[in-house]
C-alpha positions as CSV (number, residue, x, y, z in Angstrom):
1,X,-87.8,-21.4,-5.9
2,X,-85.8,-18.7,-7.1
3,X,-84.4,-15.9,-5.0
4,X,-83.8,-12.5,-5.5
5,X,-80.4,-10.4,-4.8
6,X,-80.9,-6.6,-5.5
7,X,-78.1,-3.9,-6.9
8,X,-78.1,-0.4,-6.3
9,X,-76.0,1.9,-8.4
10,X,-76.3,5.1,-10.9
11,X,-73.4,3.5,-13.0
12,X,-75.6,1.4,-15.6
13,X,-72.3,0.3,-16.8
14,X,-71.6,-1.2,-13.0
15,X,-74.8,-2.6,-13.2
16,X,-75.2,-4.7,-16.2
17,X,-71.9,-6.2,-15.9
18,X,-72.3,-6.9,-12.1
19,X,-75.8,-8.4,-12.9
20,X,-74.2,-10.8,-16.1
21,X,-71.5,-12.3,-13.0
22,X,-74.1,-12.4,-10.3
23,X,-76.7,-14.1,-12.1
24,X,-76.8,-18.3,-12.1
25,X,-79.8,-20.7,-11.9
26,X,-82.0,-20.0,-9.6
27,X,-80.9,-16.0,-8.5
28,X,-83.0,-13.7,-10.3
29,X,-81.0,-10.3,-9.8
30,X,-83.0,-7.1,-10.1
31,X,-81.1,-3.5,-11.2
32,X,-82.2,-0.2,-9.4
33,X,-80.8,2.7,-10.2
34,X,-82.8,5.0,-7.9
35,X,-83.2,4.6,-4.4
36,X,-86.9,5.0,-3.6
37,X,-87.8,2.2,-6.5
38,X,-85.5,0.1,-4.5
39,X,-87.5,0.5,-1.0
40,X,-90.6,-0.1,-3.3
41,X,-88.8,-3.9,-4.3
42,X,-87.7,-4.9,-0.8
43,X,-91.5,-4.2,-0.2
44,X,-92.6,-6.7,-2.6
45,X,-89.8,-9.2,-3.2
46,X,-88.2,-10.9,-0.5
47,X,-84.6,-10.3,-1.4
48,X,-81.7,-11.7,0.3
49,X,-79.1,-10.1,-0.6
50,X,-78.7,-6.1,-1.2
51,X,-75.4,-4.3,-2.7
52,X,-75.5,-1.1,-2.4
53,X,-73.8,2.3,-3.0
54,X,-72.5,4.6,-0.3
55,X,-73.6,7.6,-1.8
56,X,-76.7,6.3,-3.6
57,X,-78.8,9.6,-2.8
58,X,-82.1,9.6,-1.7
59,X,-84.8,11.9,-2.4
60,X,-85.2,13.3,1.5
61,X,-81.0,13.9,1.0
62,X,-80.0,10.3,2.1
63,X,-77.3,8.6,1.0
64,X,-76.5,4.6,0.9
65,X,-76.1,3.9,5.0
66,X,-80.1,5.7,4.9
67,X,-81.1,3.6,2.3
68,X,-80.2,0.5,4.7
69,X,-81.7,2.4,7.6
70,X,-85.1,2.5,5.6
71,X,-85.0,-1.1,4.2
72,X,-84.4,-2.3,7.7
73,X,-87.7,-0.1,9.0
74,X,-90.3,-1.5,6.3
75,X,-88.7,-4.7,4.5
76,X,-90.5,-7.6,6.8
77,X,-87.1,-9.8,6.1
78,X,-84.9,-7.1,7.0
79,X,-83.0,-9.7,9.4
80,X,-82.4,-12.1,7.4
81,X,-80.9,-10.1,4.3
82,X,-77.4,-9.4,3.6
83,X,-76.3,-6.1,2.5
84,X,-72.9,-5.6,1.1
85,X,-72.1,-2.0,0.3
86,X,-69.7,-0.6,-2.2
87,X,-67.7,2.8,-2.2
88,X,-64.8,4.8,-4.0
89,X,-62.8,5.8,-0.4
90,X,-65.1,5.1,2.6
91,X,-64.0,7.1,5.7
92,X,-63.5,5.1,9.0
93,X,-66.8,6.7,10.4
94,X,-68.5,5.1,7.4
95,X,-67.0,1.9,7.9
96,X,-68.0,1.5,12.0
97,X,-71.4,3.2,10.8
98,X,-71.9,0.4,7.9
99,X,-71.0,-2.8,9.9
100,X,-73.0,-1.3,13.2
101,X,-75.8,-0.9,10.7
102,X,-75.5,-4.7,10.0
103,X,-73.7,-4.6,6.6
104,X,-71.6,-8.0,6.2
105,X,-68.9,-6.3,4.1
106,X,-68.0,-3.1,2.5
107,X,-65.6,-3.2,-0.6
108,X,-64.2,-0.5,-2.3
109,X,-65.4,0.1,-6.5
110,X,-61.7,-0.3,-7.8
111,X,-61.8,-4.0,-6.1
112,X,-65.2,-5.3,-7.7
113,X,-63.8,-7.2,-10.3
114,X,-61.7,-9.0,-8.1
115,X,-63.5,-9.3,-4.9
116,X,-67.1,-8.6,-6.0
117,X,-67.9,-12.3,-6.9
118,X,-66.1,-14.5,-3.8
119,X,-68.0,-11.8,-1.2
120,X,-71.4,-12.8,-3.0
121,X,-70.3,-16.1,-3.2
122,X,-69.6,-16.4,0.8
123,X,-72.6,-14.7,1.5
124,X,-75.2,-17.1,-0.4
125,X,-72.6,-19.4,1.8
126,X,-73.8,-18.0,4.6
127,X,-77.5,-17.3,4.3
128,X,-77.8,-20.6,3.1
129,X,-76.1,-21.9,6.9
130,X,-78.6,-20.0,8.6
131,X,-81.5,-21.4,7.2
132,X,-79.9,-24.9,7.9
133,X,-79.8,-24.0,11.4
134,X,-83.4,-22.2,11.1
135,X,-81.3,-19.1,12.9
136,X,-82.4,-15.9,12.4
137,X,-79.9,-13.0,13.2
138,X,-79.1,-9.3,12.5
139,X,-80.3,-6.8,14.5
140,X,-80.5,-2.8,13.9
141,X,-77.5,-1.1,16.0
142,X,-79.0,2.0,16.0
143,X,-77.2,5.3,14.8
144,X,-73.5,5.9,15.1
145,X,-72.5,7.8,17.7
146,X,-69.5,9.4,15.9
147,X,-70.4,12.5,13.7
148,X,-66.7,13.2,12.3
149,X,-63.5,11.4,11.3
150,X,-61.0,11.3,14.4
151,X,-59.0,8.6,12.5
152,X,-57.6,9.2,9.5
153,X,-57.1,6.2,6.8
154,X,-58.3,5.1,3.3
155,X,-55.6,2.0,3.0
156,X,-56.9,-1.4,2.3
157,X,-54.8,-2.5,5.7
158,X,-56.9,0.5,7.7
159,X,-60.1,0.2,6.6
160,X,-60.0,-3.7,7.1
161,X,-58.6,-2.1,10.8
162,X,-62.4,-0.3,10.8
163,X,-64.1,-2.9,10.1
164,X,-63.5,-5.1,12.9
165,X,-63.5,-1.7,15.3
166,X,-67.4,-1.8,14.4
167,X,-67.7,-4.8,15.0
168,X,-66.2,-5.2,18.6
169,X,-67.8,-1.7,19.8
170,X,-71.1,-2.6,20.4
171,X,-69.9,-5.9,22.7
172,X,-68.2,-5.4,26.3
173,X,-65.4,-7.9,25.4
174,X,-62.3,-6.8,26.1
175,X,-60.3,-5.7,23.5
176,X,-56.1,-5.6,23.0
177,X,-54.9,-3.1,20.9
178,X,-51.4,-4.0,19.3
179,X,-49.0,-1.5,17.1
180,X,-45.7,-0.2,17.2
181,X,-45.3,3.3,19.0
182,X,-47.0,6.1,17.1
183,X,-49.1,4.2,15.2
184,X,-52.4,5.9,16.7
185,X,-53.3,3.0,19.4
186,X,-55.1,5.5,21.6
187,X,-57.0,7.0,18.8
188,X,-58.4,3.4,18.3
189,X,-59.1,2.8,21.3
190,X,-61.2,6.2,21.7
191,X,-63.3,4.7,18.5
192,X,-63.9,1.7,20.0
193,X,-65.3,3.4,23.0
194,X,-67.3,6.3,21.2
195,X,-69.2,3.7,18.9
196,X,-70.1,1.7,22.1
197,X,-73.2,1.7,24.0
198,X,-70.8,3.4,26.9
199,X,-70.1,6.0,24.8
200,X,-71.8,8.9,27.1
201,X,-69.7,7.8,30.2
202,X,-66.1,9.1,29.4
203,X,-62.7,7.1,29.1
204,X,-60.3,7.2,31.2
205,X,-56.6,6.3,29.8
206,X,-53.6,5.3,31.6
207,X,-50.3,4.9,30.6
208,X,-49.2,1.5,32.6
209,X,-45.4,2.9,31.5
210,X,-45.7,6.2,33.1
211,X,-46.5,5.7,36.7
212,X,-43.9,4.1,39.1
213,X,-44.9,0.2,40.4
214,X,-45.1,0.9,43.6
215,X,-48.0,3.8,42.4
216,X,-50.0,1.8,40.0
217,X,-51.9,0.0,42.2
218,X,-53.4,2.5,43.8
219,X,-53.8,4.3,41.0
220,X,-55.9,1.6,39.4
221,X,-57.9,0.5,42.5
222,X,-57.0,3.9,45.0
223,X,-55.9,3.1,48.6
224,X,-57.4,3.8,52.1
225,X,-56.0,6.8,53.9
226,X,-52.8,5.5,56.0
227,X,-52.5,2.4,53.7
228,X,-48.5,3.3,52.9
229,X,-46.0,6.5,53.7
230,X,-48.2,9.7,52.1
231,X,-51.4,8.5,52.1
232,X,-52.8,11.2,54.1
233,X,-56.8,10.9,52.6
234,X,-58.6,7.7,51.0
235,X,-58.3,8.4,46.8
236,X,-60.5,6.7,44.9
237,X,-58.5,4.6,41.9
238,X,-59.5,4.9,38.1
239,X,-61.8,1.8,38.3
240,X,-63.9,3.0,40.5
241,X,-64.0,6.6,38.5
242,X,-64.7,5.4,35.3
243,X,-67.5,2.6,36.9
244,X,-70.0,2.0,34.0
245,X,-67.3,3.6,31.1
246,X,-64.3,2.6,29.6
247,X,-60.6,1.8,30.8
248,X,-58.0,2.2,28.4
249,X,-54.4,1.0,29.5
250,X,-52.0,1.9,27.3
251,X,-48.3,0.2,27.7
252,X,-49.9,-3.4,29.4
253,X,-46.8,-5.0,29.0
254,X,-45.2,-2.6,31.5
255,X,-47.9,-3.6,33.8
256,X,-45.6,-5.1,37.3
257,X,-46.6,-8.6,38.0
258,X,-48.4,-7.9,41.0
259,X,-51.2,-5.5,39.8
260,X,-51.4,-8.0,37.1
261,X,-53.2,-10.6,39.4
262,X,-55.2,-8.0,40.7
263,X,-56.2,-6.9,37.2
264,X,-57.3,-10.3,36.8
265,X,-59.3,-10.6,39.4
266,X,-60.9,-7.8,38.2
267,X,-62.1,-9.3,34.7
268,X,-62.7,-12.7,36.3
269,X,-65.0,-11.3,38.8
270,X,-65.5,-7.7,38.6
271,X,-64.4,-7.2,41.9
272,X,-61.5,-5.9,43.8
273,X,-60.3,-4.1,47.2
274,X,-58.1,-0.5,47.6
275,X,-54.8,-0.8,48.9
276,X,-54.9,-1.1,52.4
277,X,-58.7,-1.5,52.7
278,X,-60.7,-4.8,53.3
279,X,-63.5,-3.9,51.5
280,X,-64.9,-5.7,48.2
281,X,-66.0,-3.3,46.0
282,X,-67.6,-4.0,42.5
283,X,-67.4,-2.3,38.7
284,X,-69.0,-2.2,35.5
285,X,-65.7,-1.3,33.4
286,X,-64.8,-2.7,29.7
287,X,-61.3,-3.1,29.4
288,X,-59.3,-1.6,26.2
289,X,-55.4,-2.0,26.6
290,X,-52.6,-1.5,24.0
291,X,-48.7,-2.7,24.2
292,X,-46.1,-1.9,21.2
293,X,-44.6,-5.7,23.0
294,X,-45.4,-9.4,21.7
295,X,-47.5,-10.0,25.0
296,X,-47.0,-14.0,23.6
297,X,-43.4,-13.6,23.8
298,X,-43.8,-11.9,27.4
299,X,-45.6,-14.0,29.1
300,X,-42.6,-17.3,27.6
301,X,-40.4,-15.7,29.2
302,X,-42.4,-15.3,32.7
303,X,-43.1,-11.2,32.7
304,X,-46.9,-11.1,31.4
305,X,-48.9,-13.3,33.1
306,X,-50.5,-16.3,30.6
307,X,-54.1,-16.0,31.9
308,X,-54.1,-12.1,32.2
309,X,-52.9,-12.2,28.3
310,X,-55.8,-14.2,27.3
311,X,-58.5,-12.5,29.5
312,X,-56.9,-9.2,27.3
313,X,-56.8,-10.6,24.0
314,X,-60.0,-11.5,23.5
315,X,-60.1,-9.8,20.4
316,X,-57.0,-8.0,19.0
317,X,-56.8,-5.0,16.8
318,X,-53.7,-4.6,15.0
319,X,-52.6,-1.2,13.9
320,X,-50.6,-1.1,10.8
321,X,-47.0,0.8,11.2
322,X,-47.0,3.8,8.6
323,X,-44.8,1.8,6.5
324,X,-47.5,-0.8,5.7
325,X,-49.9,1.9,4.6
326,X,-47.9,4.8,2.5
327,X,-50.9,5.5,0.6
328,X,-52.5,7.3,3.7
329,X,-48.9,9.8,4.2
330,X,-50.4,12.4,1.6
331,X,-53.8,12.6,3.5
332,X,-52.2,12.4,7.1
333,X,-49.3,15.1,5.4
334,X,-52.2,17.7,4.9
335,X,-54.3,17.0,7.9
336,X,-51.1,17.9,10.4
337,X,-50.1,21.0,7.7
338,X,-53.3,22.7,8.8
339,X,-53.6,21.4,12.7
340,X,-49.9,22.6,13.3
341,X,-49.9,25.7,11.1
342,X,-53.2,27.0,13.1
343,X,-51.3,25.5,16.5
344,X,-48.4,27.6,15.9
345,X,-50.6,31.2,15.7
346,X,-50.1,31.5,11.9
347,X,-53.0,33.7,10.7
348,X,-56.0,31.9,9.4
349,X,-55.7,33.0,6.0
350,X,-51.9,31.6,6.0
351,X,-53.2,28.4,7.5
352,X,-56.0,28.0,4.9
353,X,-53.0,28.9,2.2
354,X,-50.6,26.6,3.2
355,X,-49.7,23.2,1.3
356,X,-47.7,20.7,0.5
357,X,-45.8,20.2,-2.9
358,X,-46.2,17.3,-5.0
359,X,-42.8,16.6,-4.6
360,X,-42.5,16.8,-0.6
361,X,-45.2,14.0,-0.8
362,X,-42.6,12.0,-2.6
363,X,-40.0,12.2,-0.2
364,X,-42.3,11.5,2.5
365,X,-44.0,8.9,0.6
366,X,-40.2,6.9,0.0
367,X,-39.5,7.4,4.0
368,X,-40.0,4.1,6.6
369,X,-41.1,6.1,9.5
370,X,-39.8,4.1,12.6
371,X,-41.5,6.7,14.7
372,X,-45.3,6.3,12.6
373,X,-47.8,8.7,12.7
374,X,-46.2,10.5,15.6
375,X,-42.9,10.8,13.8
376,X,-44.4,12.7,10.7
377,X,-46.8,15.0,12.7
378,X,-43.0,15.8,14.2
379,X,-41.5,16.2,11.0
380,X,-44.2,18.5,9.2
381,X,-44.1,20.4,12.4
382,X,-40.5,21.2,11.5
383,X,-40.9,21.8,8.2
384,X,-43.6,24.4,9.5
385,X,-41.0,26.4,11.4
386,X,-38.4,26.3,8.8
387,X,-40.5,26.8,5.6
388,X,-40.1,30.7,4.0
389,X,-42.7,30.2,2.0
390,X,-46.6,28.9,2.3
391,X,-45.5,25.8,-0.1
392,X,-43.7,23.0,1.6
393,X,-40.8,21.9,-0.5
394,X,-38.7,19.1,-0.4
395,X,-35.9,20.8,1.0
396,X,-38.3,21.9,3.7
397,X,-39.1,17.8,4.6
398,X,-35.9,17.4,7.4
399,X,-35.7,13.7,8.2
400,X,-34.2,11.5,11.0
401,X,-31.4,9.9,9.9
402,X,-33.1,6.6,10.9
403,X,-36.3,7.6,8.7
404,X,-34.3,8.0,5.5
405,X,-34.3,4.4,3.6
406,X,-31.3,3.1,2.9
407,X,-29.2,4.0,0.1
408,X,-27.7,0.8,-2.1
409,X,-24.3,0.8,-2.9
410,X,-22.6,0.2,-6.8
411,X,-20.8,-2.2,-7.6
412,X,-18.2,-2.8,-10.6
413,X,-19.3,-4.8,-14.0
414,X,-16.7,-7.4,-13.1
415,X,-18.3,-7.8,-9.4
416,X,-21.6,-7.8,-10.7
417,X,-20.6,-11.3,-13.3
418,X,-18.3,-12.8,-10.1
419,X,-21.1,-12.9,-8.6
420,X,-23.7,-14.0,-11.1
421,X,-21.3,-17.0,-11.5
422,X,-22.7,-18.7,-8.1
423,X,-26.0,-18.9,-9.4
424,X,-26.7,-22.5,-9.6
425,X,-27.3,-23.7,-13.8
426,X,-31.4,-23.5,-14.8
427,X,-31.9,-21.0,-11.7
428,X,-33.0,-17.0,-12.3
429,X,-30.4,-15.0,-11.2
430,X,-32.9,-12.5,-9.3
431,X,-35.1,-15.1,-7.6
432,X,-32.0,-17.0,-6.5
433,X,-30.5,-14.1,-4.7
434,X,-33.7,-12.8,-3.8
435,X,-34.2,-16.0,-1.8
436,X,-30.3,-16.2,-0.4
437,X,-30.6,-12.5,1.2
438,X,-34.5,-13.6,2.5
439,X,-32.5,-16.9,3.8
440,X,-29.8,-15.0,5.4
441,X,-31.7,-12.4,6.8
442,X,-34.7,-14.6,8.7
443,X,-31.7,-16.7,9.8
444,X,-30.5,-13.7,11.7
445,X,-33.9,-12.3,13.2
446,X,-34.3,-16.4,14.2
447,X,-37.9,-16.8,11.8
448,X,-39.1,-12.6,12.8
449,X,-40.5,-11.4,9.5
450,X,-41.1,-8.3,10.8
451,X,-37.5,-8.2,12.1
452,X,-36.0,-9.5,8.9
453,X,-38.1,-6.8,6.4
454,X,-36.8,-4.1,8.7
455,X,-33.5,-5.3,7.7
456,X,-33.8,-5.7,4.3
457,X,-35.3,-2.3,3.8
458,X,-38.7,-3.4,2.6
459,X,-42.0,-3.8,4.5
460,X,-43.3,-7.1,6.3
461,X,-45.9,-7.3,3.2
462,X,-43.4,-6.6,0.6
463,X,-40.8,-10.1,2.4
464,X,-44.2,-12.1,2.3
465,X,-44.9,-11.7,-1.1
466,X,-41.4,-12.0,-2.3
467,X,-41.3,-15.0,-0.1
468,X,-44.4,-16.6,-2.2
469,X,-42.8,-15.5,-5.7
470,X,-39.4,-17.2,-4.6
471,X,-40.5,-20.6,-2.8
């Protein structure tokens, strides 16, 4: 029987080289180049698979995501096909929009070559399990709720971020949001809640970190009038405000042991009681929290609770650290320019007219950023203030001395051969010493990698590769 997997693309180029790997005994794969032809096909041919283009344009002003919208309205299979959609730079409301829509991946055009055959290879993988099964699954989401970008990010490490945030939005698991500080961990969190079906109710946050332990409790769950010293009226606690909505706690591993059973109780059994009061009372709250801590290594050494930390973690988010996703500074660089220019009362035309050099986005671009996101908002902000002109120059870009990376030393031609001498006879020189400083430097963070790249200057990505070329 043969089966039918459908492309959609204006590049004719993409199209016969992508039908010449996709095609094998059996697959019949069918070219489209224009939108409407395509809804006409999924009319008539039961195709199981669909790639298509993010901005294939429709003749009613679609684009791609309306072209999935439309199969999934008249194709009588629509549930059990596959679509995989391809894109130059997808933005992060494009991703959560694709993967609510159903689509099982989204890869970008300068990765086909390289990923374009495993993804269609896992997905034939796939469709064949279900039938195995005799499952049927995929559903239509509905339309995003999100009309504009709040996050910005076109990295690989990001947009992988994205595609899990679609993913999780539409459940009520709880999610755990991990990330050094000012990597954006609220703005995450405020995606996963906006794309949810709670998204009309809003979300409360609370910083866990920022309230005193003896005034979280009844912050979270409010307290009866006369339950402790200056509780002169009954207040009603954040759980019971944002009944129905979303909780966001940010800094969970500052969370004091004793409101962490509580908390507990309150995702075992929705249920808990205000401080000084006997009475049960119930909520409908999904719980998003976010610590820059290792929550595992917490709750070893007896400050997180162990059950508490796996009720959280049902799913985890990790937020890459600036460092891990440089190709985003130049985007992020403009966006603050015009947010802080118009912030600090510069006429409109000045704000329009301001911009960053090419080579300021150089020196920011070469910069570790221990403070993130936060940390360069900060530092265009300065440069703001201190610029004379409506061009941000290098000279303009004033760093932390802990942003700058560090500077290697010189050493002398006789040094450099002492030292080559150790190198063992038959080894590379590079690779050997490459490994000895790797060696030396996990040694000292006891097995952190994260700890050891931040020593050696280089990102946790950068160590693990040079850890692969070297073993």
């Amino acid at each position: 029987m043969e089966r039918y997997l459908l492309l959609l693309d204006q590049d004719h180029d993409y199209l016969d080289w992508a039908s010449k790997k996709l095609s094998a005994d059996g697959i019949r794969v069918l070219k489209c180049d224009d939108a409407d032809k395509a809804l006409q096909v999924v009319q008539k041919v039961n195709v199981e698979i669909a790639i298509v283009d993010l901005n294939m344009p429709m003749s009613d002003g679609g684009g791609g995501l309306s072209v999935l919208k439309k199969i999934k309205s008249i194709a009588e299979n629509w549930s059990d096909m596959l679509f995989i959609i391809t894109a130059n730079v997808p933005t992060t409301t494009q991703l959560v929009d694709a993967t609510q829509l159903g689509a099982y991946d989204i890869i970008k055009k300068e990765s086909l070559t390289f990923d374009l055959m495993k993804i269609v290879e896992d997905a034939w993988q796939v469709i064949d399990a279900r039938a195995q099964v005799c499952s049927a699954v995929g559903s239509a989401k509905g339309e995003a709720l999100i009309k504009r970008d709040d996050v910005i990010g076109s990295s690989e490490e990001f947009q992988d971020l994205f595609k899990l945030v679609g993913k999780v939005a539409q459940t009520d698991a709880p999610v755990l949001i991990s990330g050094e500080s000012g990597t954006g961990k609220e703005l995450v969190a405020n995606s996963v809640h906006k794309y949810s079906k709670r998204s009309g109710e809003e979300m409360i946050a609370l910083n866990c970190g920022a309230i005193p332990d003896n005034l979280l409790e009844s912050e979270l769950f409010g307290h009866e009038k006369g339950s402790f010293t200056g509780a002169g009226a009954k207040r009603v606690g954040r759980f019971e405000q944002c009944n129905n909505s979303t909780l966001f706690l940010d800094e969970i591993g500052d969370m004091p042991l004793s409101v962490q059973v509580k908390l507990l109780r309150v995702l075992q059994e929705g249920t808990y009681s205000r401080v000084g009061g006997n009475e049960v009372l119930s909520t409908d709250v999904r719980i998003i929290a976010a610590t820059n801590k290792n929550l595992a290594k917490e709750v070893a050494n007896g400050s997180f609770r162990e059950d508490l930390y796996y009720r959280l973690n049902v799913v985890q988010l990790k937020v890459p650290p600036l460092r891990e996703r440089v190709g985003d500074i130049p985007q992020l660089a403009e966006f603050f320019l015009k947010k802080i220019a118009k912030r600090q009362g510069l006429a409109s035309s000045a704000s329009e007219n301001m911009r960053i050099s090419d080579e300021a986005i150089e020196k920011l671009c070469a910069q570790r950023w221990p403070g993130n996101i936060r940390e360069l908002e900060n530092t265009i902000a300065r440069a703001c203030a201190l610029a004379n002109s409506d061009v941000l120059l290098p000279d303009d870009i004033v760093l932390a001395e802990s942003t700058r990376r560090p500077v290697s030393g010189t050493i002398t031609a006789a040094e450099l051969q002492r030292i080559i001498s150790q190198v063992p006879e038959g080894e590379n020189a590079l690779n050997w010493f490459t490994q000895k400083l790797i060696e030396e430097s996990l040694a000292m963070t006891k097995g952190d990698i994260q700890a050891a790249a931040d020593n050696l200057g280089i990102t946790e990505s950068e160590l693990k590769a040079s850890l692969a070329t070297t073993r």
